[in-house]
Every structure is written in structure tokens, then in C-alpha cells.
N, C-alpha and C positions, 0 to 999 in steps of 0.2 A: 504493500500500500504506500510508503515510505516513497519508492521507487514513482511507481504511478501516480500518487499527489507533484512529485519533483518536476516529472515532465508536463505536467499539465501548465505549471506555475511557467517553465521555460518556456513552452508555444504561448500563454499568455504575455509572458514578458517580451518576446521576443517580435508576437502583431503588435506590442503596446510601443515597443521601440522602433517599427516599420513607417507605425502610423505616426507616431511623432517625428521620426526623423523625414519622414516623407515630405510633413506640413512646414516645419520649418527649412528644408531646402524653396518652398515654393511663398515664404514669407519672413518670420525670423524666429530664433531660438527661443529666445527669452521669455517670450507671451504665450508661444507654444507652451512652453516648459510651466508657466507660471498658471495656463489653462488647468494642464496635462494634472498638474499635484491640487489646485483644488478640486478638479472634477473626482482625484481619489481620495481625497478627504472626505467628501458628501457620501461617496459610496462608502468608506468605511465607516462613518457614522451609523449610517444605514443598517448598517450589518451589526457594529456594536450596539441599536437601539431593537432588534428582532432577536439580539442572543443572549444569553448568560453571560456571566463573568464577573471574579472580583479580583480586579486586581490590586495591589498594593503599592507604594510609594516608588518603590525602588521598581516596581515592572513598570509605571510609567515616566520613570525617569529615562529607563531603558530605551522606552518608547521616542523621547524626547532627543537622544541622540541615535537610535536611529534616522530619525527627523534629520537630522542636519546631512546624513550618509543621502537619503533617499531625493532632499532637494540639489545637491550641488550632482549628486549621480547622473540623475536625471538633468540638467540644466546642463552639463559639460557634455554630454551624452548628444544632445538633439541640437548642439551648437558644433561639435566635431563633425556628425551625419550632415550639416549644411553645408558644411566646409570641405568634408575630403569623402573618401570613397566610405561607402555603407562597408564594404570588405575586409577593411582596413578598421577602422573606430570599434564595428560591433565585437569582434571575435577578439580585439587587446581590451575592452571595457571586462568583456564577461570574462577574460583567463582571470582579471585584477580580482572580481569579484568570487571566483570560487576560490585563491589564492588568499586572500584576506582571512575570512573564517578557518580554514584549515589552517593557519600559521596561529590565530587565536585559541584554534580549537588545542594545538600540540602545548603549547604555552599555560594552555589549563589543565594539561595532563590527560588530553584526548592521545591515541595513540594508531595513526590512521592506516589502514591495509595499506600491502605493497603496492595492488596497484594505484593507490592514492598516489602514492610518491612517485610513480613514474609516470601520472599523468603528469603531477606536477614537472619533472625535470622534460617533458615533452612538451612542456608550454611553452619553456622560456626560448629554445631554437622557434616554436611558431610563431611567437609573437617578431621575432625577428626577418622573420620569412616574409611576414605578411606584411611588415612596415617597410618592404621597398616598394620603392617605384617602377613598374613594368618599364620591359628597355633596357636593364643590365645598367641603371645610371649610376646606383649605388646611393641615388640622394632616398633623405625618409620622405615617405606619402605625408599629405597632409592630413589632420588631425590625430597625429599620436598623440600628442601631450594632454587633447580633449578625451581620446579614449585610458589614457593611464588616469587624467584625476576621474574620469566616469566610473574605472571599474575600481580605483579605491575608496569612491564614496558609495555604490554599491555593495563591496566590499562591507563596509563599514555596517551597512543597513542590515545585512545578514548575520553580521555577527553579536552588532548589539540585540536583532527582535530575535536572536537565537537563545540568550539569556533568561527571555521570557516564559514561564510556564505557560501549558496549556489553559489551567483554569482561568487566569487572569481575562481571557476572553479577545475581545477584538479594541477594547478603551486603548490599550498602548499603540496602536496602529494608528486610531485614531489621531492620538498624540503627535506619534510620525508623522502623518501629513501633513497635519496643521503645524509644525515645525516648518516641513517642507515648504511648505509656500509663504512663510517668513524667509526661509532661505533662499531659494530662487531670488524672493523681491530684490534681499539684500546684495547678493551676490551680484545680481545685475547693475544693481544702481554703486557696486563700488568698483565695478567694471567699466564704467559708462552706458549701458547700456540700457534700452529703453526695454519695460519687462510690462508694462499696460499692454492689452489688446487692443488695438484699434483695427483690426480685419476678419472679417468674416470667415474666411477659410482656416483664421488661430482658431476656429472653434473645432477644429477637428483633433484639439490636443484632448477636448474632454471624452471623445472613443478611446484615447492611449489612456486616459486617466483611468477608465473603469475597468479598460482589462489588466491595467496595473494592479487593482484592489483585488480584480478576480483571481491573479498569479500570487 
């Protein structure tokens, strides 16, 4: 089950990052992104206000830096996707992000299968593979540096809401989000960058937001 929740959550994440990084190649990141994390906030409220759960102080603290993991993830995420190849950004974001909790997880005295460890030493040649430029130029593609801080602030988001027990319910997610879209805003505006929507096609970030809360 373990297995079959995992992949569900990755085809959800993975339409939730198609369709954001789609809309902001065809307008801009930032209102995308800034959509993208409240449309999964309202849905995770949603789900927190239909289920059980009590969580405690420290699950939503947990919650609360996942929050800052899941808005800059996602914000540097669908602003690489505008900028360089989908090819490129998506496959170095997720190696950062299953890389993050597994290094947290050994560090807490998790002790991960062999082939853990040889996905992991197989990631670090792909992500190198992947960040040239067709052509034999030798130069990097653009957007590595958006996909390295993406998949360390996803990174981040899984290892903090991994902290989390189950009973505490879906309030620390909640938290996450509502985090996230303080962080998107902030991040934007100490970036220069404009993070309001003003076009109608940024509303396609809130499909990426709800299959984000679904994954």
C-alpha cells in the first residue's frame, strides 16, 4: 500500500508540476506559483475540515516549516520550467527531493536498503548527464540552480511533514500551505519580482494546486 499510495502522490505531483510549469512558461512564475499554493491550501483545509485529527504543537510546527520547503519548492520549480528545458529542472528538482529525507532519515538512525544507496550514488552521474546542453558544448542547460533550490525545498517539505504522525490528521498541511503562500509572496517580492495575478491563464496554477493537495 506504502508503494501504491507513493506512486499515486508522484503522477499527482508530477500533472501538478506539468501544469504549472506549463502556465508559467506561457505567462510568469511567480503568480503561477503564488495561485498554485493557495488553490492547495483551500483544498487542504477542505480535507482537514471533513476528517479527524488532533494534532499537537510541535506536528504543526512541523507543519509550518514544511510550509517554507513547499512554497520556495514550488516557486523555484515553475520559474526554472519557464526558463530552461522541463528535462532538465524536473528530474535534478525530484533527485534533490528524495535525496533530502533519506540523508535526514540516516541522520535519525533510519538505516536505508542497498538499493537505496545505489539509487542514490546513480543520481549524482544523472543529474550531471542531464544538466548539459545537447551539442557536446559542455556548457550547463538553463535552470539548474532553479531545479537544485526546487528539489531542496521539496526536499525539505518531505522531510519535515514526515515527522508528522498519522493521527495529527491533515491541520499540519494545512499549516504548510498557508506558510507557502506567505513564502512564494515573500520570496518574490525580495527577488523583485511581481507575484499578484493579473492574467487569466495564472488561473491555471489552481489545477496544479489541487493535484498538489491530492499527491
Amino acid at each position: 500500500m506504502v508503494v501504491l499510495l507513493s506512486l499515486a502522490a508522484a503522477i499527482a505531483y508530477g500533472l501538478s508540476d506539468f501544469v504549472g510549469g506549463l502556465a508559467s512558461r506561457r505567462t510568469s512564475a511567480w503568480p503561477v506559483a503564488f495561485v498554485g499554493t493557495a488553490a492547495a491550501f483551500l483544498g487542504a483545509l477542505a480535507l482537514a475540515l471533513v476528517t479527524d485529527g488532533s494534532p499537537t504543537r510541535s506536528d504543526l510546527l512541523w507543519g509550518a516549516l514544511a510550509g517554507v520547503g513547499t512554497g520556495a519548492g514550488g516557486a523555484f520549480l515553475y520559474r526554472g520550467l519557464a526558463a530552461g528545458r522541463m528535462g532538465v529542472v524536473a528530474p535534478i528538482s525530484a533527485v534533490g527531493a528524495a535525496l533530502v529525507p533519506v540523508c535526514v532519515g540516516v541522520a535519525t538512525g533510519e538505516r536505508p536498503d542497498v538499493l537505496v544507496w545505489l539509487g542514490l550514488v546513480a543520481a549524482v552521474p544523472g543529474i550531471w548527464l542531464v544538466s548539459r546542453e545537447p551539442g557536446g558544448t559542455g556548457d550547463l542547460a538553463a535552470g539548474i540552480l532553479d531545479g537544485v533550490l526546487a528539489g531542496l525545498g521539496f526536499g525539505l517539505l518531505f522531510a519535515a511533514m514526515g515527522q508528522v504522525p498519522e493521527e495529527a490528521g491533515f491541520a499540519p498541511l494545512v499549516v504548510a500551505q498557508a506558510v507557502g503562500v506567505v513564502c512564494v509572496a515573500l520570496t518574490a517580492t525580495l527577488l523583485g519580482s511581481r507575484w499578484v495575478p493579473t492574467e487569466r491563464s495564472q488561473a491555471w496554477g489552481v489545477v496544479a494546486g489541487l493535484l498538489a493537495t491530492a499527491a
